[in-house]
C-alpha positions in Angstrom: 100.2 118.1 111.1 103.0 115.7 110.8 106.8 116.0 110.8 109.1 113.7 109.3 113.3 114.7 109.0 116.3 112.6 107.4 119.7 113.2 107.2 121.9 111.6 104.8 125.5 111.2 104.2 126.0 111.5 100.4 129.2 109.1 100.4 127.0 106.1 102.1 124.4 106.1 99.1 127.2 106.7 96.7 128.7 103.3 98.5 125.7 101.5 98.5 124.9 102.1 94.8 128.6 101.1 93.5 128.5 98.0 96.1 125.1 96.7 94.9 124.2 98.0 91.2 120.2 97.1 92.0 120.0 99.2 95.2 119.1 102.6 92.4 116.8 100.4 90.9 115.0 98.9 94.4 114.9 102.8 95.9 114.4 105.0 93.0 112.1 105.6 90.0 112.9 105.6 86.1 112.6 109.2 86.3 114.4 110.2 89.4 117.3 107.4 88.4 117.3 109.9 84.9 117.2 113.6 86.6 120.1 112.4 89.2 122.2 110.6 86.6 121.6 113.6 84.3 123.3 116.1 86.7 127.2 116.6 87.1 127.4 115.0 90.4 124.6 112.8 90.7 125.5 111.6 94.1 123.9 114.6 96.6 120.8 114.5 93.9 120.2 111.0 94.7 121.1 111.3 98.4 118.6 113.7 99.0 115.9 112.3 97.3 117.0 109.3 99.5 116.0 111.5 102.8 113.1 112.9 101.4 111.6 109.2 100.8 112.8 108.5 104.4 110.8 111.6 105.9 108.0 111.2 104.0 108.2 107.4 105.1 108.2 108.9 108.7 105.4 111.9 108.3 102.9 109.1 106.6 104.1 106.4 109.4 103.2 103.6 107.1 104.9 100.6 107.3 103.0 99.5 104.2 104.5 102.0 101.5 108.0 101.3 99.8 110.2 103.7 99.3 109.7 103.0 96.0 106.3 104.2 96.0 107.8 107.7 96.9 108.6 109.3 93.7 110.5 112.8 94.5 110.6 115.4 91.6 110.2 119.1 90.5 107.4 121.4 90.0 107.8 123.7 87.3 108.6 126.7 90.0 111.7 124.3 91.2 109.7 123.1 94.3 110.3 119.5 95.5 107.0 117.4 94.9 106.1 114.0 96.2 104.1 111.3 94.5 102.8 108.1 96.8 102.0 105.1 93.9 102.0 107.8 91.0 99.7 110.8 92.7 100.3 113.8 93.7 100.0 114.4 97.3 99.2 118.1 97.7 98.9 117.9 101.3 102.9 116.4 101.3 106.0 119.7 101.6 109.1 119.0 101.5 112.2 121.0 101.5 115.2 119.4 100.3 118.9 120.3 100.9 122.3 119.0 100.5 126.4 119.7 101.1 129.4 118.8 100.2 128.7 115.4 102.4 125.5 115.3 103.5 121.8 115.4 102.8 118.9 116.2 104.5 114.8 116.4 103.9 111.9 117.6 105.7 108.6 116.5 105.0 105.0 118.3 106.5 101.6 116.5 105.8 99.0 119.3 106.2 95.9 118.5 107.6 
């Protein structure tokens, strides 16, 4: 089993994304670029997302994958799901949770 864990602070991606339009585009999917943007405050929704393709990024310990082959989204029971290039990866967890200023993601690869 691996274990990867991120913490985010919401207000640096919120930064980052008004400083550099491109950096949603470079990080995030069509899709996870809509469901953030489509939410009140789409700032923790992207920042956690954010984490989550950082501890995935560390469970997998690939060098090789871009975040933007991590594609966070929902299950229909509300449970965080992760895609690597388009596919479901089953054996991939993650719990996702945010604050008023931060984020964080943990991410378990079964066996």
């Amino acid at each position: 089993m691996e274990l990867g864990v991120d913490l985010v602070e919401i207000a640096r991606i919120r930064a980052l994304a008004r400083r550099n339009p491109r950096f949603l585009k470079r990080v995030f999917s069509a899709a996870e670029i809509a469901y953030c943007k489509a939410k009140k405050n789409p700032w923790p929704h992207f920042a956690v997302r954010f984490a989550a393709k950082e501890a995935v990024y560390k469970t997998l310990g690939k060098a090789d994958i871009p975040l933007t082959a991590i594609s966070v989204s929902r299950a229909a029971s509300g449970r965080p799901t992760v895609s690597i290039s388009g596919k479901p990866d089953a054996k991939l967890k993650l719990s996702l949770s945010h604050g008023r200023e931060h984020a964080i993601a943990v991410a378990v690869r079964l066996p």
